[in-house]
C-alpha positions in Angstrom: -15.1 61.2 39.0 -13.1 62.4 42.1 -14.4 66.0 41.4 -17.7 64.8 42.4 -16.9 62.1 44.9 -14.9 64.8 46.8 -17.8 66.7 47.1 -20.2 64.5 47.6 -18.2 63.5 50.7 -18.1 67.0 51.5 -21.8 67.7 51.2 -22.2 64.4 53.4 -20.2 65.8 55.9 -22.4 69.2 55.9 -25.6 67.1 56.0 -24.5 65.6 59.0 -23.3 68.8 61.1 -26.4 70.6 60.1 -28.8 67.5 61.4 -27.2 67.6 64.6 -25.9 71.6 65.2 -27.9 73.4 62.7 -24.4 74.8 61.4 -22.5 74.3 58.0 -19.0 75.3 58.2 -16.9 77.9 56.0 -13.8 76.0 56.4 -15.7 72.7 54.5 -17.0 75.3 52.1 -13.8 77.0 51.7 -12.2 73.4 51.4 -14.3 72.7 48.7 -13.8 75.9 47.1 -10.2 75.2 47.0 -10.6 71.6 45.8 -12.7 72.5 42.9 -10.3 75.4 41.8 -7.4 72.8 41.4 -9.5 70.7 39.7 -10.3 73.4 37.6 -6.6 74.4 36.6 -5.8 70.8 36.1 -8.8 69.6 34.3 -10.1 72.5 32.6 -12.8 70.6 30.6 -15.0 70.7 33.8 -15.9 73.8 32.6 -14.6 77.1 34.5 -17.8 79.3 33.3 -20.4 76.9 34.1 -19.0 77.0 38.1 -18.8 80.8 38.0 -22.5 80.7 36.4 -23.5 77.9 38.4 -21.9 79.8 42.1 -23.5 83.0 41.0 -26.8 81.8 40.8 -27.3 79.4 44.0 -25.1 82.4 45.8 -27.5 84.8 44.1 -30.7 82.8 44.5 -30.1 82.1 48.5 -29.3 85.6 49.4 -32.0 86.8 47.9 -34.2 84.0 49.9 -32.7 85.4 52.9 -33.6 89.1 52.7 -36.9 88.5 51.1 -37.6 86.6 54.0 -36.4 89.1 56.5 -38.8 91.8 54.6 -41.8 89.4 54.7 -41.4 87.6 58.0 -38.8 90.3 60.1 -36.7 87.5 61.2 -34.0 85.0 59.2 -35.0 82.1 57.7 -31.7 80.6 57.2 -27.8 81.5 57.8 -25.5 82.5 55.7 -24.1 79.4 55.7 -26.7 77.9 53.7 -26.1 80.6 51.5 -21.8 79.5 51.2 -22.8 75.9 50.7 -25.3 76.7 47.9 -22.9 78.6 46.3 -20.3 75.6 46.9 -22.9 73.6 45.2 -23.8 75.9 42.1 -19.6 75.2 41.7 -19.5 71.8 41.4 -23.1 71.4 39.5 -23.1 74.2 37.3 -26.1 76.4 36.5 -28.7 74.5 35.4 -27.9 71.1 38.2 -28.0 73.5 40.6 -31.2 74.8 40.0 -32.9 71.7 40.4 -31.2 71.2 43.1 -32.2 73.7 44.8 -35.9 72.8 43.4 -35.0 69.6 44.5 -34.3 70.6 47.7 -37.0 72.7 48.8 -39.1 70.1 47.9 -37.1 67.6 50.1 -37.8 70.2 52.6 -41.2 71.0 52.0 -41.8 67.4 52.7 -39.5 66.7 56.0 -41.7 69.8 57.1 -45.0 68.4 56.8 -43.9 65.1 58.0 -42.9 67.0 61.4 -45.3 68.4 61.6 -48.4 65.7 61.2 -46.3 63.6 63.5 -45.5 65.9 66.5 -47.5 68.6 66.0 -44.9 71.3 66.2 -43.2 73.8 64.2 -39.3 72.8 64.4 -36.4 73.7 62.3 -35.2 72.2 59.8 -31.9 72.0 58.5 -31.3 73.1 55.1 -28.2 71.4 54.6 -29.0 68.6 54.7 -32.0 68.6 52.0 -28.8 70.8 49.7 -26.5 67.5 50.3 -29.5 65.0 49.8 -30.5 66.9 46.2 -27.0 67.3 45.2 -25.7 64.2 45.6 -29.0 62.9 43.5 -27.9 65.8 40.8 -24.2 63.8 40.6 -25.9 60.9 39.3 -28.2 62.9 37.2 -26.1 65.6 35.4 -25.3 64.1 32.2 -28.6 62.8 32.0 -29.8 66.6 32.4 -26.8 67.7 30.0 -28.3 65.8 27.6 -31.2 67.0 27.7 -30.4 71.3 27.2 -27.1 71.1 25.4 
């Protein structure tokens, strides 16, 4: 339980810097990174492969977002930082939690999007973050459900 209330709180944290500064900070990721290795060490029946599986593919997945975006549209559609804090998130959900969350997530997103736009008529940012904190902290409650389910 506290290796997922820890970072829930820390993906609350992120959701709320990104909303207001469009920014998601290493040192929260690298916090997290260091929290989950610990609980890793101490409680190895977390899983050590399923984090390394799970980091590697929401690392892999949003990096290759990011330069298949630059090649399509010649300009960045997110930071790297969105990049760290998916692969903070593919650590503490594993591989297949974090790929609905980050289904989950661009959904989220997809919808905040449309809503902006309908509503004020503009094309505005949006924080990616924050739809990443919002899906994975839906995924903590989920996980054994989706467990379950594959294994």
């Amino acid at each position: 339980m506290l290796f997922y209330t820890v970072f829930a709180f820390i993906m609350l944290v992120h959701a709320f810097i990104d909303f207001e500064h469009f920014l998601l900070l290493d040192r929260l990721n690298i916090a997290a990174g260091i929290f989950g290795i610990a609980m890793l060490i101490l409680f190895p029946q977390i899983g050590i492969l399923d984090s390394i599986v799970g980091t590697i593919i929401a690392g892999g997945m949003l990096l290759s977002a990011y330069f298949i975006g630059i090649l399509l549209f010649k300009k960045e559609g997110m930071g790297f930082g969105d990049i760290k804090t998916a692969a903070v998130c593919g650590f503490f959900l594993g591989p297949l939690a974090v790929i609905y969350m980050l289904l989950i997530s661009a959904l989220i997103g997809l919808f905040w999007g449309l809503i902006i736009l309908l509503i004020k008529r503009e094309k505005k940012k949006i924080p990616y973050g924050v739809m990443m904190a919002a899906a994975s902290i839906i995924l903590i409650f989920l996980k054994n459900s989706i467990d379950k389910l594959v294994y």
